[in-house]
C-alpha positions in Angstrom: 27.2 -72.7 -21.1 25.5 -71.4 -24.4 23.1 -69.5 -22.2 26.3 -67.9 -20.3 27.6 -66.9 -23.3 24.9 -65.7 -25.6 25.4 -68.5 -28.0 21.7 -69.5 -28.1 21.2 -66.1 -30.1 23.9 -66.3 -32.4 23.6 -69.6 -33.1 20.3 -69.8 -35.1 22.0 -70.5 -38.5 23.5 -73.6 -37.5 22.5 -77.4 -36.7 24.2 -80.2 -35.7 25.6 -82.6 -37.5 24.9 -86.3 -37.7 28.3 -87.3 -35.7 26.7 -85.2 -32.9 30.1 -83.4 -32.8 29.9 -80.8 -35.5 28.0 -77.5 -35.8 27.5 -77.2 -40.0 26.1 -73.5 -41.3 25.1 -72.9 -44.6 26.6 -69.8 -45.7 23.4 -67.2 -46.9 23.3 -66.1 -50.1 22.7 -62.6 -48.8 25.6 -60.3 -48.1 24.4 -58.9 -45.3 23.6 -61.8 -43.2 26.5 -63.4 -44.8 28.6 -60.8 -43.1 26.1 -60.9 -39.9 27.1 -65.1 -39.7 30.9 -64.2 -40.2 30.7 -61.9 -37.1 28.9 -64.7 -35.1 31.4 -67.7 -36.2 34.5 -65.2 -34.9 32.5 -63.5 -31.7 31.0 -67.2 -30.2 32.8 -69.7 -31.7 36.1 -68.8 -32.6 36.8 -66.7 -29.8 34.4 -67.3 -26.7 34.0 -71.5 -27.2 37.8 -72.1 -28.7 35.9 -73.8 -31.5 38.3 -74.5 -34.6 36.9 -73.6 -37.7 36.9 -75.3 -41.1 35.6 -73.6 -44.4 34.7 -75.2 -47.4 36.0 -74.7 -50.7 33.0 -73.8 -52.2 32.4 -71.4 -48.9 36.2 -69.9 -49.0 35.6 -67.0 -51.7 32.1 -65.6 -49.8 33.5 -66.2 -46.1 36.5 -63.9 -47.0 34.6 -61.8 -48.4 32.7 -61.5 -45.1 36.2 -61.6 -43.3 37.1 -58.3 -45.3 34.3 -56.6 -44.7 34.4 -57.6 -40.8 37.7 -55.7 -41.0 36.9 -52.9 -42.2 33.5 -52.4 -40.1 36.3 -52.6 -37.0 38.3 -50.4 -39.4 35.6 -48.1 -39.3 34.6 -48.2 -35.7 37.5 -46.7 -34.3 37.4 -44.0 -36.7 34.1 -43.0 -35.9 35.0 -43.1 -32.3 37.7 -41.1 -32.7 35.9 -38.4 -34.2 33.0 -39.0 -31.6 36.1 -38.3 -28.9 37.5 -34.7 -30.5 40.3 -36.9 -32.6 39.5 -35.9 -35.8 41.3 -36.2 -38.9 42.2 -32.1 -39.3 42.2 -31.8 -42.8 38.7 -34.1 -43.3 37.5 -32.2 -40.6 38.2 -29.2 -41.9 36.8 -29.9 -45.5 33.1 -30.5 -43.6 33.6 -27.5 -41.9 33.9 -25.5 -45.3 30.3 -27.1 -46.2 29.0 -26.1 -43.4 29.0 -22.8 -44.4 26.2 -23.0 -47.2 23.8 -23.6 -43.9 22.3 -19.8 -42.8 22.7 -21.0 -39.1 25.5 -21.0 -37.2 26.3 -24.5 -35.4 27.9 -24.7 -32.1 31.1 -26.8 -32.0 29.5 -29.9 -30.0 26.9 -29.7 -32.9 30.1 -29.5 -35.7 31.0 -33.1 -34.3 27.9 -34.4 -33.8 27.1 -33.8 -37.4 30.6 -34.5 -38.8 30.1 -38.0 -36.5 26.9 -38.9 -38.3 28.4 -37.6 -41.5 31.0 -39.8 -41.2 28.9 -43.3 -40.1 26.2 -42.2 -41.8 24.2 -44.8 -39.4 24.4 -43.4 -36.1 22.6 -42.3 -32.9 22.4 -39.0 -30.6 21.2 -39.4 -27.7 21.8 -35.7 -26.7 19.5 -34.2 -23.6 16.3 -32.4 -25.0 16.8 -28.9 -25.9 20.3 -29.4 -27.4 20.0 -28.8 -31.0 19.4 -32.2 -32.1 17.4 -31.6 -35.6 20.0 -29.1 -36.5 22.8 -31.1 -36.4 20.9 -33.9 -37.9 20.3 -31.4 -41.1 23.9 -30.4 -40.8 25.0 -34.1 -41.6 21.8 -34.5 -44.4 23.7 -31.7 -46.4 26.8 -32.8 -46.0 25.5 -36.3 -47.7 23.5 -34.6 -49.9 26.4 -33.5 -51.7 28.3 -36.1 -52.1 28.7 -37.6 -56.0 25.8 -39.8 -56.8 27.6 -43.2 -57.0 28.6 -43.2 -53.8 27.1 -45.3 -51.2 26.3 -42.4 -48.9 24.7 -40.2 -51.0 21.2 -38.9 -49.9 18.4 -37.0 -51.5 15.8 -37.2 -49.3 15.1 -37.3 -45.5 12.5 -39.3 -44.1 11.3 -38.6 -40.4 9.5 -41.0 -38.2 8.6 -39.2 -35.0 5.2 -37.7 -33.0 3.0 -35.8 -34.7 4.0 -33.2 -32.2 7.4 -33.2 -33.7 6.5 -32.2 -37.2 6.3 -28.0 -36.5 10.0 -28.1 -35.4 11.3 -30.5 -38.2 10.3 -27.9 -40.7 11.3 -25.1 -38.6 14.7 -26.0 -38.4 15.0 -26.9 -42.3 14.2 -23.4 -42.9 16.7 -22.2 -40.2 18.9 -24.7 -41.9 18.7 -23.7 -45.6 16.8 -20.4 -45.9 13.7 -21.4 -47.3 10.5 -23.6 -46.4 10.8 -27.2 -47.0 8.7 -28.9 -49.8 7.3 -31.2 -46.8 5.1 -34.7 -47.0 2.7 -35.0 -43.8 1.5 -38.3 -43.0 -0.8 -38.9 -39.9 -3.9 -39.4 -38.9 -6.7 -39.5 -41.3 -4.5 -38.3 -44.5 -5.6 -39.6 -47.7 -4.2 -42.7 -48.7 -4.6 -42.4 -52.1 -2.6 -38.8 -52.6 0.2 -40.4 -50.4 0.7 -43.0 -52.3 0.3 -42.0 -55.8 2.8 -39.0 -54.5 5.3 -41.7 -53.1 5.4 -43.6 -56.3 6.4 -40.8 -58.6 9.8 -41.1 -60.2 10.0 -37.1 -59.7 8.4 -36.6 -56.3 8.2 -32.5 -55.7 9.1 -33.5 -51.9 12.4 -33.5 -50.4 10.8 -34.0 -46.4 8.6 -36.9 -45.6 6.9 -36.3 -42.2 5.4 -39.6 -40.7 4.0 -40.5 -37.4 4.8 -43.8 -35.3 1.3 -44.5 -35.4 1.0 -44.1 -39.7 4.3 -46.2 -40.2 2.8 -49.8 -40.2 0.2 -48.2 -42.6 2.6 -46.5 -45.2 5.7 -49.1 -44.5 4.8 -50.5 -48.6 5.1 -47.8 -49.9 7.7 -46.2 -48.4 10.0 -49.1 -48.5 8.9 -48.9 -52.3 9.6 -44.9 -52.7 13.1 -45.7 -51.2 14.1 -48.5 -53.5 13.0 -46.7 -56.2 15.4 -43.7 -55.4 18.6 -45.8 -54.7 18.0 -45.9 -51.2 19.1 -42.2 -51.6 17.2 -41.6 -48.2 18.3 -40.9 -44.8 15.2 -42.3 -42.3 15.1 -40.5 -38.9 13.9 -42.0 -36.0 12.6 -38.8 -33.8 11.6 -39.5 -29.9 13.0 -43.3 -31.5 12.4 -44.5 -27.5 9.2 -45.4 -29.0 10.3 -48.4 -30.6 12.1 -49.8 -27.6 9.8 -52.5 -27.6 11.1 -56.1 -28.7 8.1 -58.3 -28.9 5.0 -57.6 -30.6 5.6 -54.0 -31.0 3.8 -52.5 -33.8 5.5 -49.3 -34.6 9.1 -50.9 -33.8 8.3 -53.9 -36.5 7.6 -51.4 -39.1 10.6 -49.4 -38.1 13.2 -52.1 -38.1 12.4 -53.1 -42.0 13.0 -49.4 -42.7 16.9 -49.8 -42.8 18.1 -51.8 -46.0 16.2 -49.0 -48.0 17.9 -46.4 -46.7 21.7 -45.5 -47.3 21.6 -43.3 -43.8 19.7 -44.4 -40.3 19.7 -42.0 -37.5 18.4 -42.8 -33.7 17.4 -39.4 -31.8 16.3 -39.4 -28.3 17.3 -37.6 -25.2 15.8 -41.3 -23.3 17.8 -43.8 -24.8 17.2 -46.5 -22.0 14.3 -45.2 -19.9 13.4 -48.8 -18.7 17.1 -50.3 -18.8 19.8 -51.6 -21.3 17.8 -53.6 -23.2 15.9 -50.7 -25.0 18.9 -50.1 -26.5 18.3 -53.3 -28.8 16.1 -52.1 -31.3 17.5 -48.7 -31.7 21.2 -50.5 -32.6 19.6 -53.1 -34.8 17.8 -50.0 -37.0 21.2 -48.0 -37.3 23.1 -51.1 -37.9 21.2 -54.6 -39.1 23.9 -56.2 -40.9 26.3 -55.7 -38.0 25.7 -56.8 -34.2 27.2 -53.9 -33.1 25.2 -54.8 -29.3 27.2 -57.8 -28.7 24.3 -59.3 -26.0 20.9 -60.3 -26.6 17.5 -58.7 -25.4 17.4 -61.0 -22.3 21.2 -60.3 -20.9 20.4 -56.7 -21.6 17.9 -56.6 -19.2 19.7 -59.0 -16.6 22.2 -56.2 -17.2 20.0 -53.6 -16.1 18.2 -55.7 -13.2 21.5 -57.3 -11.8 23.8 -53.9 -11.7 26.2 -53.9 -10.8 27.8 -56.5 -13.9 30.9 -56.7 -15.8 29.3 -56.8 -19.0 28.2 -53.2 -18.8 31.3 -51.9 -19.4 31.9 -54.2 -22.4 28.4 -53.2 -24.0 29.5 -49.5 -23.3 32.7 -50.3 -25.2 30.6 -51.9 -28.3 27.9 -48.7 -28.9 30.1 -45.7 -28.3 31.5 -45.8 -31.6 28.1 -44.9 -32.9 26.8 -42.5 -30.4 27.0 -39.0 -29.3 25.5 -37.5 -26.6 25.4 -33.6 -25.1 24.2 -33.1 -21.3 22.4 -30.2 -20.1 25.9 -28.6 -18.6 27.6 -28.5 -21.5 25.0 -26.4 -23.4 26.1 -23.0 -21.4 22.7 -21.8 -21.3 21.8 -18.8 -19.0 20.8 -20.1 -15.3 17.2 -20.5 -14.7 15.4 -18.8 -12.7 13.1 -20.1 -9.9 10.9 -18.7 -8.0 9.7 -19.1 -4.4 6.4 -20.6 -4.6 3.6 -18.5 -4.2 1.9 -19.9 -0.8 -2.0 -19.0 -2.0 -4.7 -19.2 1.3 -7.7 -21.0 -0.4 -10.7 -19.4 -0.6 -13.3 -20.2 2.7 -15.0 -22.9 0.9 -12.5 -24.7 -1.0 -10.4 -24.9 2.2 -13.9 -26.4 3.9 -13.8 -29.0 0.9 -10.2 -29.6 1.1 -10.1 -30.5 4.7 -13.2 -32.8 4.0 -11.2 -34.8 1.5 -7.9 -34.7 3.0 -9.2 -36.8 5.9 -8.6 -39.9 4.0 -5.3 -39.2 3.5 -3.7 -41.2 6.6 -5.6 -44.4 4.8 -3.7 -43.8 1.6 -1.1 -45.8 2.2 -3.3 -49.4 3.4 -5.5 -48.2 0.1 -2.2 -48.3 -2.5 -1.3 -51.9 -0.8 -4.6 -53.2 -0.9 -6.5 -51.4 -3.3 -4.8 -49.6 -6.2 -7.5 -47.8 -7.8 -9.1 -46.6 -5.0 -5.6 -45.4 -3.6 -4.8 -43.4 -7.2 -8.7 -42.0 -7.2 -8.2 -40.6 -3.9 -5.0 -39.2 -4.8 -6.4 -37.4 -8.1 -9.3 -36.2 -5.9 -7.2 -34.8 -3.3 -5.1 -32.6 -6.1 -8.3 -31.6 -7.3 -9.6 -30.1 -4.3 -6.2 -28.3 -4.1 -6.5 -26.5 -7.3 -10.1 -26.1 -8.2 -12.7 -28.4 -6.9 -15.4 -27.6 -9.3 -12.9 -30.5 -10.7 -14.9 -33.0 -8.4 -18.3 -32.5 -10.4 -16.9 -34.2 -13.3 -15.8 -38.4 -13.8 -12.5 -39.2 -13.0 -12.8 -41.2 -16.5 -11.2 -38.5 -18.3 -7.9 -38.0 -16.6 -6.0 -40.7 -18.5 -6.9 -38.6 -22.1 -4.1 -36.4 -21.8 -0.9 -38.6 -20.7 1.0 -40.0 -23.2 4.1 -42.3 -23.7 6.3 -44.6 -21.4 5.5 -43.2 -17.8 1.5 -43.9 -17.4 0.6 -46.2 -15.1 -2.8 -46.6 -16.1 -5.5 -48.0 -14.1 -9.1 -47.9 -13.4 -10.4 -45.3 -11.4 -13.3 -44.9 -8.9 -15.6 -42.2 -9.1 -17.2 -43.1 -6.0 -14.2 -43.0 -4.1 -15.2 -40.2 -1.8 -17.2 -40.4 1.9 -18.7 -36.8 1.9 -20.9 -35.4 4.0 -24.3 -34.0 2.4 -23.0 -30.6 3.4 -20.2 -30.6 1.7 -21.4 -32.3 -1.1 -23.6 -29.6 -2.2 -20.5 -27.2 -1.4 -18.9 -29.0 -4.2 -21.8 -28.7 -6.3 -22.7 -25.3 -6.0 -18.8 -24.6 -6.2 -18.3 -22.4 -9.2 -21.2 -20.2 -8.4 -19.7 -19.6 -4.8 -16.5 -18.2 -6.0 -13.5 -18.0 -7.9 -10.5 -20.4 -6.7 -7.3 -18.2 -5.4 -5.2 -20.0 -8.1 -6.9 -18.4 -10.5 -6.6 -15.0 -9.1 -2.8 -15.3 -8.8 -2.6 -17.1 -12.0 -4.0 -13.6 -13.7 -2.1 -11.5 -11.4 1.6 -13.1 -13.3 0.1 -13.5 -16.6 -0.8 -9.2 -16.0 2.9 -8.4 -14.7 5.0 -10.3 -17.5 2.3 -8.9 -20.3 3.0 -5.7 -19.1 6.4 -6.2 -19.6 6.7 -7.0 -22.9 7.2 -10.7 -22.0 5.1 -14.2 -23.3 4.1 -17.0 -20.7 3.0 -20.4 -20.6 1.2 -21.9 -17.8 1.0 -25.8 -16.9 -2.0 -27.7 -16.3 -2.2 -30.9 -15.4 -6.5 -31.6 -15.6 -7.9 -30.3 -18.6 -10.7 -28.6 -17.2 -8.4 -26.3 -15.6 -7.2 -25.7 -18.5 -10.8 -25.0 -20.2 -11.9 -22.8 -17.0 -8.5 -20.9 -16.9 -8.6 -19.4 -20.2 -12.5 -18.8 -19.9 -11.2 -17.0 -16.8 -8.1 -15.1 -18.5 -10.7 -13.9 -21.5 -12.8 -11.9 -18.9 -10.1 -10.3 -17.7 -8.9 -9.5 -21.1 -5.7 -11.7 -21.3 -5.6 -13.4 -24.7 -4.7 -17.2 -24.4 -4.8 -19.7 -26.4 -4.7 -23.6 -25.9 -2.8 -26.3 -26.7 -3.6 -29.8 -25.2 -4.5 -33.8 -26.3 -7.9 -32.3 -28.3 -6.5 -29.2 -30.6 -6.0 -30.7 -33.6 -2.5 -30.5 -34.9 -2.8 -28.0 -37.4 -4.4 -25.6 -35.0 -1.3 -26.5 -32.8 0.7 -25.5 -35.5 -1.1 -22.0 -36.1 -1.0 -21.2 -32.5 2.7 -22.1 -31.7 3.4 -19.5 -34.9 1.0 -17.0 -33.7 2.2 -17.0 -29.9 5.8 -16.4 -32.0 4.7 -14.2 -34.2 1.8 -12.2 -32.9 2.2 -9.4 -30.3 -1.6 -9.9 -28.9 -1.2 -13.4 -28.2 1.0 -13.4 -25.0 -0.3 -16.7 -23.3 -0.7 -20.4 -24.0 -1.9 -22.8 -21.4 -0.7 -26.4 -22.3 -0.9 -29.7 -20.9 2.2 -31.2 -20.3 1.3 -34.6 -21.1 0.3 -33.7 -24.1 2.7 -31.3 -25.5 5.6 -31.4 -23.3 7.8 -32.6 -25.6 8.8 -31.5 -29.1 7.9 -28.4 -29.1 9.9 -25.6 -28.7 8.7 -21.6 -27.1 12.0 -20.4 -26.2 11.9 -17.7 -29.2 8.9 -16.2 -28.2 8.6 -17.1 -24.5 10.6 -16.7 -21.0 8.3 -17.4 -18.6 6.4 -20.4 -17.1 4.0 -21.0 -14.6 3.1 -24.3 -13.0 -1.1 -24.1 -12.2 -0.1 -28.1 -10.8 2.0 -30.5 -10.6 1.6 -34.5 -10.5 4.9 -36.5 -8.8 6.0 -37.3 -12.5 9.2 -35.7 -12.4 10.2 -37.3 -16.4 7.0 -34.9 -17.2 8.1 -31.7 -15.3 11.8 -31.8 -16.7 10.4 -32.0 -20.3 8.1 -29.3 -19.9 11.0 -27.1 -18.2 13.0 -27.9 -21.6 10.4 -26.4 -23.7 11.6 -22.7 -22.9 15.3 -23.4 -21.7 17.0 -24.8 -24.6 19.9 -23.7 -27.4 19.3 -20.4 -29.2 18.9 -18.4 -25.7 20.3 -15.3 -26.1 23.4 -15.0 -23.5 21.3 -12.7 -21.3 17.8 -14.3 -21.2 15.8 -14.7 -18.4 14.3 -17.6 -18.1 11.4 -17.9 -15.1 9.5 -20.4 -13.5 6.8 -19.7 -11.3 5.0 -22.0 -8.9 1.2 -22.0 -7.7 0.6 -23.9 -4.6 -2.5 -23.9 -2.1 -1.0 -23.2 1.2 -0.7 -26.6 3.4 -1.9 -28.7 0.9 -1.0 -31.6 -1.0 0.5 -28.8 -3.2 3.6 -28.6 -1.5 4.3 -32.1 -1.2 3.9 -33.1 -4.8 6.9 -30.3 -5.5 8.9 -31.0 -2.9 9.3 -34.9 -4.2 9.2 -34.0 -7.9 12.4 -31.4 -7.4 14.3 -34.4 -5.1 13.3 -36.8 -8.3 14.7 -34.4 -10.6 17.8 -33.9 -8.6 18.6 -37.4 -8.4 17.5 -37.8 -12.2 19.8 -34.9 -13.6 22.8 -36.5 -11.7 22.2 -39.7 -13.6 21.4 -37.5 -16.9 24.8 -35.2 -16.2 27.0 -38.5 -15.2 26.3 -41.6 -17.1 27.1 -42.3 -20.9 23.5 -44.0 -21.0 21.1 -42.6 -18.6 19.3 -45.5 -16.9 16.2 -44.1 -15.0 15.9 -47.0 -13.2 18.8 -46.5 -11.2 15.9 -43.7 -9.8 12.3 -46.0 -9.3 10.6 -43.5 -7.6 10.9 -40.8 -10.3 7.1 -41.4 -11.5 4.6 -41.0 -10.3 2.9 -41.6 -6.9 5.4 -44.3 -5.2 5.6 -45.6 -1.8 7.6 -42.7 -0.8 5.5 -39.5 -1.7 2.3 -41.4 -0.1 4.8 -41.1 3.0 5.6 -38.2 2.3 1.6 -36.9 1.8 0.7 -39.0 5.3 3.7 -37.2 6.6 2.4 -33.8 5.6 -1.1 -34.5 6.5 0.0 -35.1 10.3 2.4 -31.7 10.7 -0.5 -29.6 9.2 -3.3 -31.5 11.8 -0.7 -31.1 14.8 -0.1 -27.3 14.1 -3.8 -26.9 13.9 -4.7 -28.6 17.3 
C-alpha cells in the first residue's frame, strides 16, 4: 500500500512508535524541510492514508508556520500558471513591460511571458525547442530582478551559468545583444587556474557580473561558489544550460554538485529544449534544483519511470498538473520562422574504384542483421565501415578506434569496435591502400562545386561531417581549390572555436566551416552569418541531425531568409538509406516535439542510431540494388 502510494519516499522523517500504531516525526529545525515535512504530512497522510493528525504543543507555532507558507506556495502556483497561460495581471504585466525597454533588443511576445513567468517565480524552467531565444529571455528576467530593491528576496546581482563549454560564446553574445555592451565574464573549464578563480570568487567586490562554468568544472569549484554566493546574499540567479545533463539520480557527479547549488541562490532556472529524453523520471532532478524546499513532482524517481515504461497511466496527467506551474515551453511552429529549404539530394556516381571497393564491402551487408543479434561489435564495425566506403574510403586505412572521439552526450551507444571486421580480397585491399593516390572521391568534387556557387553569391556555408578525417581531407581539399575554411570539431580548442565562429561572422574571406555535429551541434548559433548547409554524411541519429539543422534556422531570421540544406549521397549506397530513416525519425520526433507538453523520445525508440529497423531497411536496400544489377 505504501509502495502504491509513494509513501515509502515521503516517509523518511518518521518512525514508529512503541504502541506499533503511531507514526511520531520530529519536526526539523530547518525551515525548509520543515515546510518540505508539512507538505508530506498533508499529501500522504492526511489526504492519501485518511491518517488523523495530532500536533504537539511545543510543534503547534512551527507546523503553522509551515501550514502558512504551504498556502501561499499553492497561492503562488496558480499565479504563475496563470501567467504561464496568457492570464496575466494587466497592470503587473504592463509595469515589466516598461522595463523591458532598457534592453537594446527587441523580445518577441512568447519571450515577454517567458521572461515575465521566470520573473515572477523566480525558480523556474523553459523547456523551449532549440533555436527559440532561450538565453534572451533568461537575461530579460535577470534584469528585471536585478532591479528590484535590495531587501527583497528576489533581488539578483549576478548570474551564474552551468552549461557546456560550447555554450559559453552565445551566453555572452546575447548579454551584449541584451545590454549594449560586453559582459565582465568569469570562464571556468578545463585547465583554468585554480588559484585566480578562487581568490577572484572570494572578493567582497568581484569586477564580474557573468560566471561561466562547465558541467565537468562544477564538482571542482562547487566550495567556492557556494561560498561566493553566500557571501553576496544569495543575490545570484544559477542557470542550468543544456540542464538534461544532470538527469541523472544516482551517482551522478555533475548533478550532485548541481543540486547543492540552490539554497545559495535567490533565482534557479532549468533550460533545455530535452527535458525528458529518456522518460519522466529525468524530470526529477531538474524540479528538485528549481524548487528543493517544495516537492513540487509529487512522485518519486521510481514511479516516474514506471510512468514512462507503463504509458499509458493515470498519474501522467496528475504529474502534468503538478510542473506546469513552473514551466514554459515554445515549439518550433510557433517561432514563424521562414520555411526551409530542402534540396533534392544530389545522386553522386562514385568514382571507378571506390565503387569497386564499395561493392566489396557491401557484400556483407545481408549478414548484418545475424551479426547485430549475435555479435554487436562486429555488426556496428561493419556498419561504420560500409559508410566509409560510401564517402571516402581512404577512411578504411585508419582504426576504427577513433570514431567514438567526436560523439557526445545522451545518444552514444558506445561499444567496442573491430578493426578486423572486414573479409577483403588482396586486390582490393591494395585498392584501399593506394586509394588517395588513385583519385579524388566524387563527394568531394560536388562538395567544392556548392561551396563555389553560394561563395559566389555572397552567401556563407557549413558542411556536416560525421568522421573527422573527412573533415581533415575536405578542408586540405577546399584550400587547393582556394576556398577558405575553417574547422570546428572535438580537437579545436575552445578559444579557437570562439575566434572562428566570430571570424566566419565577421570576416568576408571566411565563407566556410566544416563541423562535426557531434561535437558542435548544439549551442552554437550561425544563422547571422550563414544560410546554407550541406550534409557530407549522415549516421541514423536523427536527435543529432535535428540539432545541427537548428544551428542556422533559429529566431533572429530576417522574414525573407533563405535557409538551404543540401544533401551529398553516393548513388545506390548506404547513402540513401541512412537519410531516408533519419527524415522518418525526425518526422515522427517533431510530431512528439510539436504535440506533447513534455516531449518523451521514447515514445520514438528507433530514433538513434542503427536499430533493428534501418538494418532492415540496409538488407532491404542491398537486395533492390543486386536485383536491378542482375
Amino acid at each position: 500500500m505504501h509502495e502504491q502510494y509513494g509513501a515509502n519516499v515521503y516517509l523518511e522523517d518518521f518512525v514508529v512508535s512503541t504502541d506499533g500504531k503511531t507514526l511520531e516525526m520530529t519536526v526539523h529545525d530547518d525551515p525548509l524541510r520543515r515546510n518540505d515535512q508539512y507538505r508530506n504530512i498533508v499529501d500522504i497522510l492526511q489526504n492519501r492514508l485518511n491518517f488523523v493528525i495530532h500536533i504537539d504543543e511545543s510543534a503547534r507555532d512551527s507546523i503553522r508556520d509551515a501550514e502558512e507558507e504551504y498556502t501561499k506556495f499553492e497561492e503562488f502556483s496558480k499565479y504563475a500558471k496563470k501567467i504561464r497561460n496568457n492570464e496575466c495581471n494587466p497592470k503587473q504585466f504592463a509595469h515589466f513591460q516598461e522595463r523591458m525597454k532598457d534592453l537594446k533588443v527587441q523580445l518577441k511576445f512568447f519571450q515577454l511571458l517567458g521572461s515575465y513567468h521566470l520573473a515572477f517565480a523566480s525558480n523556474a524552467c523553459n523547456f523551449s525547442v532549440p533555436g527559440s531565444g532561450k538565453t534572451i529571455t533568461t537575461y530579460a528576467a535577470y534584469h528585471y530582478l536585478k532591479v528590484q530593491e535590495p531587501e527583497t528576496s528576489k533581488k539578483v546581482q549576478y548570474m551564474l551559468v552551468v552549461g557546456p563549454l560550447s555554450c559559453f560564446q552565445a551566453w555572452q553574445a546575447d548579454f551584449e545583444k541584451a545590454f549594449g555592451a560586453r559582459p565582465r565574464c568569469l570562464q571556468i573549464y578545463g585547465d583554468t587556474d585554480r588559484s585566480f578563480i578562487r581568490q577572484q570568487l572570494e572578493s567582497t567586490s568581484m569586477d564580474y557580473e557573468l560566471i561561466l562554468i562547465t558541467y565537468n568544472s562544477l564538482p571542482t569549484y562547487l566550495e567556492y561558489l557556494t561560498a561566493f554566493m553566500s557571501l553576496n546574499k544569495k543575490q545570484v540567479m544559477v542557470v542550468l544550460d543544456e540542464a538534461h545533463r544532470i538527469k541523472k539520480y544516482e551517482d551522478g557527479l555533475w548533478s550532485e554538485a548541481a543540486l547543492r547549488l540552490p539554497p545559495h541562490a535567490n533565482s534557479r532556472v532549468v533550460l533545455t529544449g530535452t527535458p525528458a529524453p529518456n522518460g519522466y523520471e529525468d524530470l526529477y532532478n531538474l524540479y528538485k534544483f528549481i524548487w528543493p524546499s517544495n516537492r513540487v513532482i509529487g512522485f518519486s524517481y521510481g514511479q516516474l519511470a514506471r510512468m514512462s515504461r507503463d504509458a499509458p497511466d493515470s498519474r501522467v496527467e496528475v504529474m502534468h498538473e503538478q510542473i506546469e506551474p513552473f514551466y514554459v515551453r515554445v515549439t518550433k511552429g510557433q517561432l514563424d520562422l521562414p520555411k526551409p529549404i530542402f534540396c533534392t539530394p544530389d545522386s553522386i556516381a562514385m568514382g571507378p574504384v571506390q565503387q569497386v571497393i564499395y561493392d566489396a564491402i557491401n557484400q556483407s551487408t545481408p549478414r548484418l542483421q545475424h551479426d547485430a543479434q549475435n555479435n554487436p561489435s562486429l555488426f556496428k564495425s561493419r556498419l561504420i565501415r560500409l559508410r566509409q566506403a560510401a564517402s571516402n574510403p581512404d577512411l578504411l586505412n585508419f582504426k576504427l578506434d577513433s570514431y567514438y572521439d567526436e560523439l557526445e552526450g545522451d545518444y552514444v551507444n558506445r561499444m567496442e569496435l573491430v578493426d578486423g571486421c572486414l573479409d577483403l580480397s588482396p586486390q582490393v585491399q591494395q585498392k584501399i591502400k593506394e586509394y588517395r593516390r588513385l583519385e579524388v572521391p566524387e563527394k568531394f568534387k560536388v562538395a567544392l562545386k556548392h561551396c563555389e556557387y553560394v561563395r559566389s553569391q555572397g552567401g556563407k556555408v557549413i558542411i556536416w561531417c560525421e568522421f573527422v578525417r573527412n573533415i581533415l581531407s575536405l578542408k586540405e581539399y577546399l584550400d587547393k581549390n582556394n576556398i577558405q575554411a575553417a574547422l570546428l570539431y572535438g580537437a579545436v580548442p575552445y578559444k579557437e572555436r570562439v575566434d572562428i565562429i566570430k571570424s566566419f561572422h565577421d570576416d568576408d574571406d571566411l565563407g566556410v566551416i566544416i563541423a562535426n555535429p557531434h561535437a558542435v551541434g548544439e549551442s552554437i548559433s550561425l544563422h547571422l552569418a550563414c544560410n546554407n548547409a550541406v550534409y557530407f554524411e549522415q549516421s541514423f541519429n536523427a536527435a543529432t541531425y535535428m540539432q545541427s539543422k537548428d544551428r542556422i534556422h533559429r529566431l533572429g531570421l530576417a522574414a525573407d531568409a533563405e535557409v538551404k540544406y543540401y544533401f551529398l549521397h553516393s548513388r545506390s549506397t548506404v547513402d540513401e538509406v541512412i537519410h531516408s530513416r533519419v527524415l522518418g525519425k525526425e518526422s515522427r520526433m517533431l510530431e512528439i516535439v510539436e504535440s506533447k507538453c513534455i516531449p518523451l523520445f521514447t515514445e520514438n525508440a528507433n530514433y538513434l542510431e542503427d536499430s533493428e529497423d534501418d538494418i532492415k531497411a540496409l538488407i532491404k536496400h542491398y537486395y533492390e540494388n543486386t536485383s536491378r544489377l542482375v
